[in-house]
mmCIF file of the N, C-alpha and C atoms, coordinates in Angstrom:
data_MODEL
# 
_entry.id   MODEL 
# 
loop_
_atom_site.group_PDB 
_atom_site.id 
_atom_site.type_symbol 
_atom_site.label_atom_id 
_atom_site.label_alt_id 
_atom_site.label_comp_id 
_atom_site.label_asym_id 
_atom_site.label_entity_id 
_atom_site.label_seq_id 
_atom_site.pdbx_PDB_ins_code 
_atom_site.Cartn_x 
_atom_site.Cartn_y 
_atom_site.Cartn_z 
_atom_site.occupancy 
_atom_site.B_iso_or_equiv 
_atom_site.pdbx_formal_charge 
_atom_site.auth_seq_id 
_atom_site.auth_comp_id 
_atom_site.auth_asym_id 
_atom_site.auth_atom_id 
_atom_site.pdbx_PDB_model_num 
ATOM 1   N N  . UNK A 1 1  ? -8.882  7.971  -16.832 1.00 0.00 ? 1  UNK A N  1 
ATOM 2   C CA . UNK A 1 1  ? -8.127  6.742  -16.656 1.00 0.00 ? 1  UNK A CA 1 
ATOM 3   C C  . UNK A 1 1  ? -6.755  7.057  -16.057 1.00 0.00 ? 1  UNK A C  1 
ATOM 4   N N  . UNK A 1 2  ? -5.951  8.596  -16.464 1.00 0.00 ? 2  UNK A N  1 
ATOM 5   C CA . UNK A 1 2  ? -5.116  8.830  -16.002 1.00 0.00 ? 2  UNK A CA 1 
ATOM 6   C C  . UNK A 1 2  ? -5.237  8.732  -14.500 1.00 0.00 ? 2  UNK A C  1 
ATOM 7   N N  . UNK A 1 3  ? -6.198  9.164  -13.938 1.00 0.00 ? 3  UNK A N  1 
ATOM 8   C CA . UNK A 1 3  ? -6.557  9.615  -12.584 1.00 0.00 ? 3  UNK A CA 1 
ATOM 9   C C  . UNK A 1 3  ? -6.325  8.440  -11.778 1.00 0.00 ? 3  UNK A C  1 
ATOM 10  N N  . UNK A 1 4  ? -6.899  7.298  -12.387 1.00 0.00 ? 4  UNK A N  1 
ATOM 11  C CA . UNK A 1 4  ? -6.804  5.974  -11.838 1.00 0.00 ? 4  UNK A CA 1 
ATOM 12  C C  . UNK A 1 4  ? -5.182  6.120  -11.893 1.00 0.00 ? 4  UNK A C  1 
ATOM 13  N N  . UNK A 1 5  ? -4.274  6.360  -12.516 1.00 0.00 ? 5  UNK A N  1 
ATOM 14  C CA . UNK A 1 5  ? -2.778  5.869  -12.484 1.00 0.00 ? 5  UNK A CA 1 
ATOM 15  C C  . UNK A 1 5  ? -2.215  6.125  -11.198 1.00 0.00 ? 5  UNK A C  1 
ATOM 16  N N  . UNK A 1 6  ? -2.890  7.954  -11.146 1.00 0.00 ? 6  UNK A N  1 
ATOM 17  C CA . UNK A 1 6  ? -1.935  8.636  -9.937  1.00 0.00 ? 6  UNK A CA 1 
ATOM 18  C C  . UNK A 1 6  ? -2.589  8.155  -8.710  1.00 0.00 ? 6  UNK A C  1 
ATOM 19  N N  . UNK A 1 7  ? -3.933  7.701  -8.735  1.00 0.00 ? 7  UNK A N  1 
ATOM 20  C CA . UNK A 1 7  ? -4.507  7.035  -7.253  1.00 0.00 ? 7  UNK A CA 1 
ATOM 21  C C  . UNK A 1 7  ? -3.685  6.068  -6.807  1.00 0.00 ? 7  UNK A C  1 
ATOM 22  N N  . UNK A 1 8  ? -2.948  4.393  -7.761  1.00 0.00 ? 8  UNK A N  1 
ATOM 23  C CA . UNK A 1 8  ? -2.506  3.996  -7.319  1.00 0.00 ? 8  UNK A CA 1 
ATOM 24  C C  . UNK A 1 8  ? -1.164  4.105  -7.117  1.00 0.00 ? 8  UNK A C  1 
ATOM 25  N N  . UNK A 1 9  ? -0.313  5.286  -7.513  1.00 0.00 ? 9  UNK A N  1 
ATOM 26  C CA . UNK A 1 9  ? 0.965   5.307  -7.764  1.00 0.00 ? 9  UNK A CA 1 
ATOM 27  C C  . UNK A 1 9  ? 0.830   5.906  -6.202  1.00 0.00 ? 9  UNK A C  1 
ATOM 28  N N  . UNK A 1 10 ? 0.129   6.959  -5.783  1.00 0.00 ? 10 UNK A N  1 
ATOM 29  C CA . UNK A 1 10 ? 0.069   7.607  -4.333  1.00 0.00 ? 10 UNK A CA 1 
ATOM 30  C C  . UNK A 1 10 ? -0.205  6.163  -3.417  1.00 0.00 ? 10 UNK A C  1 
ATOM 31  N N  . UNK A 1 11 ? -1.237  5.475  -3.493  1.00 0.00 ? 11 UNK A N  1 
ATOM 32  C CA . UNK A 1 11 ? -1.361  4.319  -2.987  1.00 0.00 ? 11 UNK A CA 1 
ATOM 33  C C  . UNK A 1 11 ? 0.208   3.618  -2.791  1.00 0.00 ? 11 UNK A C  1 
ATOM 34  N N  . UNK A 1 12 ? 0.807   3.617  -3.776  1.00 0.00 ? 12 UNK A N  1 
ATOM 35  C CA . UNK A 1 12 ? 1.788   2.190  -3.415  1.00 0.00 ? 12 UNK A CA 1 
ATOM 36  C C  . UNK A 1 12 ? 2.881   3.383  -2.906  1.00 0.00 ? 12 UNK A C  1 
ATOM 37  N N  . UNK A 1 13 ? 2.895   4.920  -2.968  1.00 0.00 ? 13 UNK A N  1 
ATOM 38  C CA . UNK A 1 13 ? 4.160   5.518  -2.355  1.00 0.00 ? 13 UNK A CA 1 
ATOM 39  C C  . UNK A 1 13 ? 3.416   5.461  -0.863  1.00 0.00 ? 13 UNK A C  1 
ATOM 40  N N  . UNK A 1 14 ? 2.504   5.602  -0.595  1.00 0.00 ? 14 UNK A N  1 
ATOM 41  C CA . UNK A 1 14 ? 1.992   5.637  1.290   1.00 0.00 ? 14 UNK A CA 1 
ATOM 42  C C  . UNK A 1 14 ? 2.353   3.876  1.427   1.00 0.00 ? 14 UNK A C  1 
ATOM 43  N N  . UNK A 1 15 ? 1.969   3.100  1.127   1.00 0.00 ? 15 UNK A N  1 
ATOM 44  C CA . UNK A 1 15 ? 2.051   1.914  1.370   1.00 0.00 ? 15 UNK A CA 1 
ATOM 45  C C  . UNK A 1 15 ? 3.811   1.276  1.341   1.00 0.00 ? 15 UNK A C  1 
ATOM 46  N N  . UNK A 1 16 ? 4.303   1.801  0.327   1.00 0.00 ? 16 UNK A N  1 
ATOM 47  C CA . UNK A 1 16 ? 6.074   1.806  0.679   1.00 0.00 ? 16 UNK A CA 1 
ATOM 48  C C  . UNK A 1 16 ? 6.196   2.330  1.787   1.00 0.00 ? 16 UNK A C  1 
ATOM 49  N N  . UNK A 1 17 ? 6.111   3.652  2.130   1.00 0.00 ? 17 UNK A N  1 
ATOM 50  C CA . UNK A 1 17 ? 6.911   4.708  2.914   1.00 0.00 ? 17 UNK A CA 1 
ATOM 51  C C  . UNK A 1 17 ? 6.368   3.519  4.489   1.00 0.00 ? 17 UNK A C  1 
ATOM 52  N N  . UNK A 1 18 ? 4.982   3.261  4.427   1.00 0.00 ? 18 UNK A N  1 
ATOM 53  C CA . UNK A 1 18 ? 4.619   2.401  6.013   1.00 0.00 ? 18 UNK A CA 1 
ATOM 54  C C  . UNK A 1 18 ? 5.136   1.128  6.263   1.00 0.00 ? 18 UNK A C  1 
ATOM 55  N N  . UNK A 1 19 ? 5.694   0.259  4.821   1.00 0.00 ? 19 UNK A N  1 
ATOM 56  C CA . UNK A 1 19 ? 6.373   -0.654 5.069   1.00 0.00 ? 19 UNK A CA 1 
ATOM 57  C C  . UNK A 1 19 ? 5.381   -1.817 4.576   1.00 0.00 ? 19 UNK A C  1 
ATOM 58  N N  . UNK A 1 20 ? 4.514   -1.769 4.061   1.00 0.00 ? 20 UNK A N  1 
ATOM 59  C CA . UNK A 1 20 ? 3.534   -2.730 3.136   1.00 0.00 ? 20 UNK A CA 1 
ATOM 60  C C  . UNK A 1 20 ? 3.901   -2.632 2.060   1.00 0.00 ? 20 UNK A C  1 
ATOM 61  N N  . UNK A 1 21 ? 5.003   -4.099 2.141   1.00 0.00 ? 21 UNK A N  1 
ATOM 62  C CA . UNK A 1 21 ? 5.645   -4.106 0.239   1.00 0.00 ? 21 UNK A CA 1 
ATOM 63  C C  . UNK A 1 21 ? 4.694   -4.524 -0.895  1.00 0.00 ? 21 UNK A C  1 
ATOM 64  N N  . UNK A 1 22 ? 3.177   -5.975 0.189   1.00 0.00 ? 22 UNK A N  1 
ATOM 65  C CA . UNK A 1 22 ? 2.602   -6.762 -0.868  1.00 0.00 ? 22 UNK A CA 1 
ATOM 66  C C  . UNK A 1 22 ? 1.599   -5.256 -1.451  1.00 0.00 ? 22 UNK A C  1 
ATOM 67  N N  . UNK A 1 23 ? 1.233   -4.834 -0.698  1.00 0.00 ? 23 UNK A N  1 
ATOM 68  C CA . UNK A 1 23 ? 0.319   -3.839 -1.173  1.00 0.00 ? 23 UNK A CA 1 
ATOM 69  C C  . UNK A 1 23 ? 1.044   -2.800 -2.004  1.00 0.00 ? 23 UNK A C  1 
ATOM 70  N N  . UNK A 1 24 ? 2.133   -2.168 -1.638  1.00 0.00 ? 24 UNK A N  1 
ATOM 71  C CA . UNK A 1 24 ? 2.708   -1.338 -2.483  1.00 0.00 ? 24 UNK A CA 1 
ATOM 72  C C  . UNK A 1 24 ? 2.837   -2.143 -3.963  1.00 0.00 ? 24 UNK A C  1 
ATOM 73  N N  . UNK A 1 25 ? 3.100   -3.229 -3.989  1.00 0.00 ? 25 UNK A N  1 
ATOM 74  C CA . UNK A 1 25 ? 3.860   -3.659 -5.242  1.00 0.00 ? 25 UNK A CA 1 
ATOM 75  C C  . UNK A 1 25 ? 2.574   -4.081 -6.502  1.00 0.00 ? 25 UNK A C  1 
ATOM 76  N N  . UNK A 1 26 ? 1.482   -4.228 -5.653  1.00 0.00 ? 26 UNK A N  1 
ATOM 77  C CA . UNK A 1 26 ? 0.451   -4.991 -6.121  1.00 0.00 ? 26 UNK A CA 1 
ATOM 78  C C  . UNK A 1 26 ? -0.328  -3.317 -6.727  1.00 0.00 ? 26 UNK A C  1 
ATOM 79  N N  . UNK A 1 27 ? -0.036  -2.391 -5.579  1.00 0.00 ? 27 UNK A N  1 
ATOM 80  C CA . UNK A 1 27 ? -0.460  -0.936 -6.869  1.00 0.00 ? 27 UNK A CA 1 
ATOM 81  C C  . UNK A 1 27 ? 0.113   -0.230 -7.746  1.00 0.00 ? 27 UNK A C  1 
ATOM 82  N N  . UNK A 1 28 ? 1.737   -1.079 -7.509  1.00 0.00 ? 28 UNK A N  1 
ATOM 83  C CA . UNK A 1 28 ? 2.521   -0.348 -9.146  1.00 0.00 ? 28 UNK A CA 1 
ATOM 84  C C  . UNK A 1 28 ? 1.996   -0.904 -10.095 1.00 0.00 ? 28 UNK A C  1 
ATOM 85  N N  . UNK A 1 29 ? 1.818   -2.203 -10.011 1.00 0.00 ? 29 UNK A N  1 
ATOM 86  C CA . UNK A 1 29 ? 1.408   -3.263 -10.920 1.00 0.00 ? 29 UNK A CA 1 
ATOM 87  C C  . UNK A 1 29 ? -0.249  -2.994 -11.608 1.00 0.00 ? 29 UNK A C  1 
ATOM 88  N N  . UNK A 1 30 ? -0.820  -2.800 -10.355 1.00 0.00 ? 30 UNK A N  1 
ATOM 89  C CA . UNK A 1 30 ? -2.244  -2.297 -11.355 1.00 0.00 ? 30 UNK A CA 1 
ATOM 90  C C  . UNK A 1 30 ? -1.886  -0.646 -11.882 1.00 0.00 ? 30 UNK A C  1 
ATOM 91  N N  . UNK A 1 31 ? -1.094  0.233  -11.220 1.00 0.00 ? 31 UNK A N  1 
ATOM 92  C CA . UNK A 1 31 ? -1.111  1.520  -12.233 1.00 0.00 ? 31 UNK A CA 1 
ATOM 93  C C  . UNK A 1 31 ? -0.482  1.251  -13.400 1.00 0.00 ? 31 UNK A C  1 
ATOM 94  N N  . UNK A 1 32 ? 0.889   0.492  -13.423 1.00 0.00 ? 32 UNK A N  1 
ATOM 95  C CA . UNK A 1 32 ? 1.564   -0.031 -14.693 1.00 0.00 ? 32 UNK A CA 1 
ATOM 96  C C  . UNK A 1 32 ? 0.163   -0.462 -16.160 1.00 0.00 ? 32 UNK A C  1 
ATOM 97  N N  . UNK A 1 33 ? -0.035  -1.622 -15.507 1.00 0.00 ? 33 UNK A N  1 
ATOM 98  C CA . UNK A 1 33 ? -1.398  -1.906 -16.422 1.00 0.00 ? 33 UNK A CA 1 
ATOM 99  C C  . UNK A 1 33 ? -2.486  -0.866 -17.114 1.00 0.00 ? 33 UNK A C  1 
ATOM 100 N N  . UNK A 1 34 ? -2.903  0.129  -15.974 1.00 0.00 ? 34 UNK A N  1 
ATOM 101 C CA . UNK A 1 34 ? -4.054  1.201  -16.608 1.00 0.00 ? 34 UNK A CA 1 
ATOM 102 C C  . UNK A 1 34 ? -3.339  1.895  -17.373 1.00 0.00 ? 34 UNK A C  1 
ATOM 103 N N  . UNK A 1 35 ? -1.665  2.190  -16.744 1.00 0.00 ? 35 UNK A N  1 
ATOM 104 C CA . UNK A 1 35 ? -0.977  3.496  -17.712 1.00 0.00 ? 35 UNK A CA 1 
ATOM 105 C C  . UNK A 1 35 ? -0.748  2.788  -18.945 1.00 0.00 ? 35 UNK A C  1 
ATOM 106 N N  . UNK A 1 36 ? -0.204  1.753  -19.455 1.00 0.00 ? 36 UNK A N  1 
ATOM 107 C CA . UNK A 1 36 ? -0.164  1.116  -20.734 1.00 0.00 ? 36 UNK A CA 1 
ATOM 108 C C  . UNK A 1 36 ? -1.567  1.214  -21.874 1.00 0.00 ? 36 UNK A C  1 
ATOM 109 N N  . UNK A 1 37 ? -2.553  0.735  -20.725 1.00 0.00 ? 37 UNK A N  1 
ATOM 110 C CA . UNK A 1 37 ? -3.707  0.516  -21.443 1.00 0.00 ? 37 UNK A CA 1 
ATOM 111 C C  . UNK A 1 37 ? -4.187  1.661  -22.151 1.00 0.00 ? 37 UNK A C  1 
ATOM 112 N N  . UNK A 1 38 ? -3.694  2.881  -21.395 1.00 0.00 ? 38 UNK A N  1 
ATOM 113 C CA . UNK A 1 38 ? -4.578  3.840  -21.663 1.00 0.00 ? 38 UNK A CA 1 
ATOM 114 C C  . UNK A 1 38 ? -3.675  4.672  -22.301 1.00 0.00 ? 38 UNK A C  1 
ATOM 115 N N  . UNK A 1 39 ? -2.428  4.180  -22.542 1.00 0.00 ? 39 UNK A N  1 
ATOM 116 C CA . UNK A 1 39 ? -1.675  4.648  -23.573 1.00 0.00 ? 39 UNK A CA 1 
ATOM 117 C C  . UNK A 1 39 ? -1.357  4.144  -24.952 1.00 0.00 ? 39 UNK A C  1 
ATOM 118 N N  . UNK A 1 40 ? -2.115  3.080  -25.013 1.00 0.00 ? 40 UNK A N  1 
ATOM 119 C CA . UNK A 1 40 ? -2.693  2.165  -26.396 1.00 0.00 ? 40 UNK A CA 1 
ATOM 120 C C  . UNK A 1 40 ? -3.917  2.719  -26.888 1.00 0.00 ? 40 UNK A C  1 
ATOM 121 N N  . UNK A 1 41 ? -4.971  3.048  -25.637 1.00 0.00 ? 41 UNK A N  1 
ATOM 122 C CA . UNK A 1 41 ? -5.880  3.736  -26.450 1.00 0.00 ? 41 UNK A CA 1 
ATOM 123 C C  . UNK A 1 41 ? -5.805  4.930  -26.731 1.00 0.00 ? 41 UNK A C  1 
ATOM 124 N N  . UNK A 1 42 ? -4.664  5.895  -26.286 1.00 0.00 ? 42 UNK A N  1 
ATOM 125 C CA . UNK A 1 42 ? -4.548  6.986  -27.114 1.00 0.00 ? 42 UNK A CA 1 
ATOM 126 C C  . UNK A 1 42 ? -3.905  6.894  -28.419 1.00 0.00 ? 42 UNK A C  1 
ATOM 127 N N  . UNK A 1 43 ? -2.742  5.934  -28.752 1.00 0.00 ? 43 UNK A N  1 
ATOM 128 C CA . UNK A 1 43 ? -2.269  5.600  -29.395 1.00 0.00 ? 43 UNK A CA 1 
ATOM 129 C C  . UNK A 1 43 ? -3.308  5.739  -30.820 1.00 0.00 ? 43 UNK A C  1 
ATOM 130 N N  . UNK A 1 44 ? -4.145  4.897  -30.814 1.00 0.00 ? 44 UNK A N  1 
ATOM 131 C CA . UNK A 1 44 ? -5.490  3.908  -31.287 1.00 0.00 ? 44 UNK A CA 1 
ATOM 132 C C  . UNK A 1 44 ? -6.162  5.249  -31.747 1.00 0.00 ? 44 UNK A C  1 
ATOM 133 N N  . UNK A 1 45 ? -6.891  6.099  -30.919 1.00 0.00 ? 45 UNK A N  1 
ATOM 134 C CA . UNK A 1 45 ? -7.313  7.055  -31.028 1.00 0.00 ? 45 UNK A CA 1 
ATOM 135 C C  . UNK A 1 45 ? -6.889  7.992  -32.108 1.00 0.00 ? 45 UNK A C  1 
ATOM 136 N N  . UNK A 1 46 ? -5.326  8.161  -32.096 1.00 0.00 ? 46 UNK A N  1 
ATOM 137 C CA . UNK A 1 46 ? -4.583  9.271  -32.943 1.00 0.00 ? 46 UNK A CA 1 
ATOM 138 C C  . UNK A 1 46 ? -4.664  8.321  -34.134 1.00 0.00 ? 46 UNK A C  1 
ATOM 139 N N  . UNK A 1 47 ? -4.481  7.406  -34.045 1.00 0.00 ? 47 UNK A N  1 
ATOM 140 C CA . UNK A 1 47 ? -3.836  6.964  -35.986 1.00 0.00 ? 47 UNK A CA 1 
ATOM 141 C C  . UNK A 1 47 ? -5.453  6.868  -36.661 1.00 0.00 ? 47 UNK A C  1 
ATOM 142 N N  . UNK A 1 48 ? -6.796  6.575  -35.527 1.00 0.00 ? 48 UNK A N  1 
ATOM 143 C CA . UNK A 1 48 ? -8.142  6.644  -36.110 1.00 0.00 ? 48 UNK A CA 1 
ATOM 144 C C  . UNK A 1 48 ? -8.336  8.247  -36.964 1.00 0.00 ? 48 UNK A C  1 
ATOM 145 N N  . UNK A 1 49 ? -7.894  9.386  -35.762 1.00 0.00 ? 49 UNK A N  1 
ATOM 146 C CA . UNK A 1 49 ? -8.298  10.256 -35.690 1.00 0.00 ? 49 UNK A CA 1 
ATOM 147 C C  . UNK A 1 49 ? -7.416  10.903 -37.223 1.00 0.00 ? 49 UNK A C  1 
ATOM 148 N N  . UNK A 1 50 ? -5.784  10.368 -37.230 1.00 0.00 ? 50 UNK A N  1 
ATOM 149 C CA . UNK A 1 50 ? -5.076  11.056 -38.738 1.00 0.00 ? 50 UNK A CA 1 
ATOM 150 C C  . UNK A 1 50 ? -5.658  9.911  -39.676 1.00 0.00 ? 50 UNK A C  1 
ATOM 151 N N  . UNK A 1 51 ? -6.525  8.678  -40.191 1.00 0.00 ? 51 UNK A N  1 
ATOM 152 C CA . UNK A 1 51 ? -7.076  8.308  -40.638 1.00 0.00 ? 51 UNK A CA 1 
ATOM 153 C C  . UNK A 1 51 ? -8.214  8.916  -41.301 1.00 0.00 ? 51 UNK A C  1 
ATOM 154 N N  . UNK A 1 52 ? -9.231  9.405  -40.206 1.00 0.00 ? 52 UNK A N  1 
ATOM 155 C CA . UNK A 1 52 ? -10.341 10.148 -40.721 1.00 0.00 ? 52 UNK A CA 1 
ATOM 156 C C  . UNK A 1 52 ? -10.243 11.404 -41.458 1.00 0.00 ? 52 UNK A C  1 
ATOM 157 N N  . UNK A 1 53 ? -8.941  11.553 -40.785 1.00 0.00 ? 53 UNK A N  1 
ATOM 158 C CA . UNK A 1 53 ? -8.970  13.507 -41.375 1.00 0.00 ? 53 UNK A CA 1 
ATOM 159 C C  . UNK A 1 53 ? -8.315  13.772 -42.911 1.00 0.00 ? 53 UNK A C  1 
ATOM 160 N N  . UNK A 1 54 ? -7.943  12.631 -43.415 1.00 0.00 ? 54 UNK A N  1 
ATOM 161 C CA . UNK A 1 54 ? -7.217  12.525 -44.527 1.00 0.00 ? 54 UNK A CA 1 
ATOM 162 C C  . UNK A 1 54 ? -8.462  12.066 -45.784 1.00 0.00 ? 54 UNK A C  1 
ATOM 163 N N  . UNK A 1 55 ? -9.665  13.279 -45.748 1.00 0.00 ? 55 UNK A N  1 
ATOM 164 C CA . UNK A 1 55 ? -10.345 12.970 -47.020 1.00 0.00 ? 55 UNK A CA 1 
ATOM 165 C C  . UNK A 1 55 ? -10.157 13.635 -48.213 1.00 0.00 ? 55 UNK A C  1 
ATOM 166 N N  . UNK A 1 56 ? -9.998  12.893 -49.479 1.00 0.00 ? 56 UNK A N  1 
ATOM 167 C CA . UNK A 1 56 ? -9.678  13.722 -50.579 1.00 0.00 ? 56 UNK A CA 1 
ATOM 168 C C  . UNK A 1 56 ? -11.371 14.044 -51.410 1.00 0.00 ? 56 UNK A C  1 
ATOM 169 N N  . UNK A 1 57 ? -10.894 15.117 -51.610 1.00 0.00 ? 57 UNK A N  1 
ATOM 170 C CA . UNK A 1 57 ? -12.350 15.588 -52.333 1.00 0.00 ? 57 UNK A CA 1 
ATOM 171 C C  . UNK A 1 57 ? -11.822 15.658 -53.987 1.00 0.00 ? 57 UNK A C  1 
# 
């Protein structure tokens, strides 16, 4: 999912540097979105993951 971030972050730096703002702006905006998302589900992931590991015998 990371991978998706840096595709569009390269996307909207070629698309700045040529002078296509709608397109540049429209791929910060979708990398913004995946990088959040996918930093909730790590988030999500860790408090599952110190959840599970906390069994008392």
């Amino acid at each position: 999912m990371l991978s998706w971030v840096v595709t569009f972050l390269i996307i909207a730096l070629i698309a700045g540097v040529l002078g296509f703002g709608g397109i540049a702006g429209a791929s910060i905006e979708i990398a913004k979105i995946i990088f959040f998302v996918a930093l909730i589900l790590f988030l999500v992931s860790a408090v599952v993951g110190l959840a599970r590991g906390r069994t008392r015998i």
